[in-house]
N, C-alpha and C positions, 0 to 999 in steps of 0.2 A: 334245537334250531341254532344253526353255530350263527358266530358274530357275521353282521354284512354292513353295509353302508346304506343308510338311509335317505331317503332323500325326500326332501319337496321344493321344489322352485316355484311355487306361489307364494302368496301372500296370507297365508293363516294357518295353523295345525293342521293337520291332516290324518286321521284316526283310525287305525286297521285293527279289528277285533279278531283276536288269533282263538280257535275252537278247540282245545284238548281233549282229545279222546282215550281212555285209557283202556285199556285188553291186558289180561292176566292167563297165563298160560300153564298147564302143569299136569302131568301124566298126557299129552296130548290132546290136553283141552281148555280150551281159549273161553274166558269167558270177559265179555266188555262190563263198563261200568258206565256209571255218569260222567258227563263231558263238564269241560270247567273252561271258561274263558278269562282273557284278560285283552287288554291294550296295549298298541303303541303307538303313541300319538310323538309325531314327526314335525317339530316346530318347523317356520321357515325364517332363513336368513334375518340375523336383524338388520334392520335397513332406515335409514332417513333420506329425507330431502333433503336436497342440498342449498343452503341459505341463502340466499342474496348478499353481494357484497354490501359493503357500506363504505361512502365516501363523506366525512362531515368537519365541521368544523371546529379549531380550537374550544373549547370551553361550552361546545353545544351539547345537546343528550341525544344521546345516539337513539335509533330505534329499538324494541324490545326484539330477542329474537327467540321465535317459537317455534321450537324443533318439531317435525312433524312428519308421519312414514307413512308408507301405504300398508302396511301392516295391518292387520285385526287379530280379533280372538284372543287374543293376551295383552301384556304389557308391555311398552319397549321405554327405554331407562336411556337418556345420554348422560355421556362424560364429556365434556371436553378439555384440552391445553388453550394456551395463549403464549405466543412466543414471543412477545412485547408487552409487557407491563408498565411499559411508559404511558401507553395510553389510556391507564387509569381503570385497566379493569385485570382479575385476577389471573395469576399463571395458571390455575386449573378450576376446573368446575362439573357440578351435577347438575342436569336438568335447563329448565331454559335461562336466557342471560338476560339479564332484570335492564330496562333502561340506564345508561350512567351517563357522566357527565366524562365527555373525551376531553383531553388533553392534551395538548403539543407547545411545549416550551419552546421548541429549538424556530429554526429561519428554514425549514424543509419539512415536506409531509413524511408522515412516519408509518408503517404500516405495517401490521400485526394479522396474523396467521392464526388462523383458529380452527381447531382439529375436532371434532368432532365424534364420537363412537358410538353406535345402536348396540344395545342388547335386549333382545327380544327376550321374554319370560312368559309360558307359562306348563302348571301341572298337572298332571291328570286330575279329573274331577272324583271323588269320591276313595273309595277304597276298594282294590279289582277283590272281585270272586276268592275268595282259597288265600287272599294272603292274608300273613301271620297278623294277629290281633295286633293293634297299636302302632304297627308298621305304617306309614302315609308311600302314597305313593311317589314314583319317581319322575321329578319334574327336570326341566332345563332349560338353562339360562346361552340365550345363543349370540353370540357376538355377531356384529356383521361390520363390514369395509367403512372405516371412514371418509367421511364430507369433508374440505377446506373450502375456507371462506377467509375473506379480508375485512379490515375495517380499516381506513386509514382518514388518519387524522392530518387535515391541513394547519398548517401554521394560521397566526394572526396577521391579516397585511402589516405592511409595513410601508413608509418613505420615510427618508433619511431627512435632517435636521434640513433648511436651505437658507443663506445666508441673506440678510434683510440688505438692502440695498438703496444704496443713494444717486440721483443723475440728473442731471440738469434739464431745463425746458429744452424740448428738440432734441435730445440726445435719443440716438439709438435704443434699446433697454436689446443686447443680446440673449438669444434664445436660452429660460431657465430650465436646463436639465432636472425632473425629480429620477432620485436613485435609491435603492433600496439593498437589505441583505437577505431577504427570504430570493430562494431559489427552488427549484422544482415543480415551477406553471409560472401561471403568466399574470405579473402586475400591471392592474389597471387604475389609473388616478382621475378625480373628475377635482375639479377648484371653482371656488366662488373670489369674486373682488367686490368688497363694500364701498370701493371709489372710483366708478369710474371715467371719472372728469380725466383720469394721469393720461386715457387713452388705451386701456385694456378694458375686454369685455366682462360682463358681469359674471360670466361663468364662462365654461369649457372643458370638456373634456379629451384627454391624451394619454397613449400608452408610458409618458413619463415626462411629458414638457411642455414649458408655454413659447407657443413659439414668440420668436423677436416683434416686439414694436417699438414706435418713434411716441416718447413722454411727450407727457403736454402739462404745461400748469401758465396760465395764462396770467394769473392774477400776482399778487403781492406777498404772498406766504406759502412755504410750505404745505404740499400737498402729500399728507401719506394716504396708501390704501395697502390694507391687510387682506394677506392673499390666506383662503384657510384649501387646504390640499388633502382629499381624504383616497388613502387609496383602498384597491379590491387585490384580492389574492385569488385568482378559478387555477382549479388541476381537478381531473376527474368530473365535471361538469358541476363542480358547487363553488360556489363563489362567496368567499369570508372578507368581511370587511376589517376595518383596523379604527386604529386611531388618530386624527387629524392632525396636521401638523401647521403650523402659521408660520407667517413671515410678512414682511413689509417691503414697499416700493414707497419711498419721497422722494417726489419729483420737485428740486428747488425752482424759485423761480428766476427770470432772467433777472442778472443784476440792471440795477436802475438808480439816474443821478438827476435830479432835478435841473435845469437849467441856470447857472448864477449868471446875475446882472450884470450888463458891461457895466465899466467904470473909463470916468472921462478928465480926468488927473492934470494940473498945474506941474511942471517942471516944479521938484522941491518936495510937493506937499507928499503926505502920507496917503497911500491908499486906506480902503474900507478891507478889512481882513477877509477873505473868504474861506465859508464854512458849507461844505458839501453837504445835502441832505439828500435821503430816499422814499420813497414812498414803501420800498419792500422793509417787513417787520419779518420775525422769527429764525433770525440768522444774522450777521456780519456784513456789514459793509465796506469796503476800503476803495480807497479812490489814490490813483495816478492819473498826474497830470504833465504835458509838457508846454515848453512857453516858444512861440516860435520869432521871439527877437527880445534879447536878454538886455538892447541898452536901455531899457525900460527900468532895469536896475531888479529884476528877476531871474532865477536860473533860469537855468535849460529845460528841467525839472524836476518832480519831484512827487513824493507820495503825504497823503492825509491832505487836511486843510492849507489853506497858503493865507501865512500871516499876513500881517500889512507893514508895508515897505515905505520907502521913501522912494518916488517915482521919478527920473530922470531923464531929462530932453535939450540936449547940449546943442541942439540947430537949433534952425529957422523957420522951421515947419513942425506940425503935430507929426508925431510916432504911435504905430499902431501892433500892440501886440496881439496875436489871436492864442487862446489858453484853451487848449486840449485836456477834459476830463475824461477818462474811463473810468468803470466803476466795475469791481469784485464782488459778487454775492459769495458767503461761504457760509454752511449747514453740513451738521455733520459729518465734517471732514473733509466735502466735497464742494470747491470753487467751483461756481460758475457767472462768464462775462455775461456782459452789457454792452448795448451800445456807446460810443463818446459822445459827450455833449462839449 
C-alpha cells in the first residue's frame, strides 16, 4: 500500500480495517493462506472553541476559562501564549486558565492576547493481528489551528486632586471642573455635599463638573461644606470605580458692624472713644471709617477704633458730624464687605 494522505473532517477517529490476503506461488502454483488484518484509524483535526473575550477591572478576578472542542473519541490537550504579562497572568500555559486576580497599574486599559493551540490524541486500541510481540501500536498526536482571545484590564478611575475653596455670601462659586489622567474610555463622576445651607445640592452627578452657583451663608460664621467626588472608569461596557476624592467650599459670611451711639459733645470736652463691635465670629473684622466734617476736631478718616478727642465748635451754633463705618470680614485669606453703618 504506498504512502497516501489521509483524511477526515469530522469530529472523532475514523477506523478502516485493511484485510491482507496472502497467495504463494511456485512451479505454477498458487496457493493462498490465512488473511491478517490491521488498522488505520484517521484522527480528526484538533480543534477548540473559541473563548470569549474578557473585559474587567484593575485588581478584579477574571473568569475561569475552559477550553472546550467539539471533538470526541480521544483526548485534546491545550497550550497556550499570553503576550502581556502585565496583567498578572503567565507568558505561556497548558490546559485551562485558573481564575486570577487582573491587574493594571498604569492611567489606560491594557490588553493581552492569548493564543491558544488543540492537539487532539489518540491510539489505536489494543495490539493489531501479526504485530511483533511488545510492539504497541501507533498512535497520534494531531495539532489543529489556533484560537485568540483578549482579556483586557481597565485602569482604576481616577480624579485629580481639586483645590478647597473660599467665597463670600452672594458670590458667584464658578463652575468646578473635576479632571483626571486615565484615558482610554470615558470618566464618569457622581459628588455628595454634607452642607447644603452654602447653596449647592446634596448630590449630583456630571461627566467631570459642578456647575456654577451663587453661595449663600446668611448667618454669622463661617460655613464649610465638604464636597466628596467619586469617580467611574467604562470602556468595553464595565465600569471600574476608584477612589474618592474631597475638597471643601466656605462660604464667609457678610461683614457686619454694629451701630455706635451718636454722641452730643460740649465745645472743649472730650469725646466717649468709640470701639466697633460685630456679631460675626470665626474670622477678622476690620472697620474703615470716614468723618464728613473734620472741624469737629476729627480726621477725614481713618481705619480701626476712633479714640476720644477733644471736640471743637468755634460758632454760634451746634456742629454736626456724620461718621461713616464699613466693616471687612476676612477668613482664610479671603475679604469680604459689609454694609456701612
Amino acid at each position: 500500500i504506498a504512502s497516501f494522505t489521509a483524511v477526515n473532517t469530522g469530529t472523532s477517529p475514523v477506523t478502516a480495517t485493511i484485510v491482507v490476503t496472502p497467495t504463494f506461488t511456485n512451479a505454477g502454483v498458487s496457493c493462498s493462506g490465512p488473511a491478517k488484518t490491521f488498522t488505520i484509524i484517521v484522527n480528526p483535526t484538533g480543534q477548540v472553541n473559541d473563548p470569549a473575550d474578557q473585559v474587567i477591572c484593575n485588581s478584579a478576578l477574571t473568569s475561569a476559562v475552559n477550553f472546550t472542542t467539539v471533538n470526541s473519541g480521544g483526548t485534546t490537550t491545550y497550550a497556550w501564549t499570553n503576550d502581556n504579562t502585565s496583567i498578572g497572568l503567565a507568558a505561556s500555559g497548558t490546559g485551562n486558565i485558573a481564575s486570577f486576580t487582573a491587574t493594571n497599574s498604569g492611567n489606560s486599559p491594557v490588553t493581552a492576547t492569548i493564543t491558544v493551540t488543540p492537539t487532539f490524541s489518540n491510539a489505536a486500541p489494543g495490539v493489531q493481528e501479526g504485530a511483533e510481540p511488545g510492539i504497541p501500536p501507533s498512535g497520534a498526536n494531531c495539532t489543529g489551528p489556533s484560537q485568540t482571545f483578549t482579556i483586557t484590564v481597565n485602569p482604576t478611575a481616577q480624579v485629580n486632586p481639586i483645590t478647597n475653596k473660599v467665597v463670600c455670601n452672594s458670590d458667584v462659586v464658578p463652575t468646578i471642573n473635576f479632571g483626571t489622567i486615565v484615558s482610554g474610555g470615558a470618566t464618569y463622576c457622581t459628588w455628595t455635599n454634607d452642607n447644603t445651607s452654602i447653596g449647592l445640592a446634596a448630590s449630583g452627578a456630571a461627566g467631570g463638573w459642578i456647575n456654577s452657583f451663587t453661595a449663600i451663608n446668611t448667618g454669622t460664621t463661617p460655613q464649610v461644606a465638604t464636597i466628596t467626588v467619586t469617580p467611574t472608569f467604562t470602556n468595553g461596557g464595565v465600569t471600574c470605580s476608584g477612589p474618592s476624592v474631597t475638597f471643601t467650599i466656605t462660604v464667609n459670611p457678610t461683614a457686619q458692624v454694629n451701630v455706635p451711639a451718636n454722641q452730643v459733645k460740649c465745645n472743649g470736652s472730650t469725646t466717649n472713644a468709640v470701639s466697633f463691635t460685630t456679631n460675626n465670629t470665626g474670622g477678622t473684622t476690620a472697620y474703615s471709617w470716614t468723618n464728613s466734617n473734620t472741624s469737629i476736631g476729627l480726621a477725614a478718616s481713618g481705619n480701626g477704633d476712633i479714640a476720644s478727642f477733644t471736640a471743637t465748635n468755634s460758632g454760634t451754633a451746634p456742629v454736626t458730624a456724620t461718621i461713616t463705618v464699613t466693616p471687612a470680614y476676612t477668613n482664610a485669606g479671603v475679604t469680604c464687605s459689609g454694609p456701612a453703618q
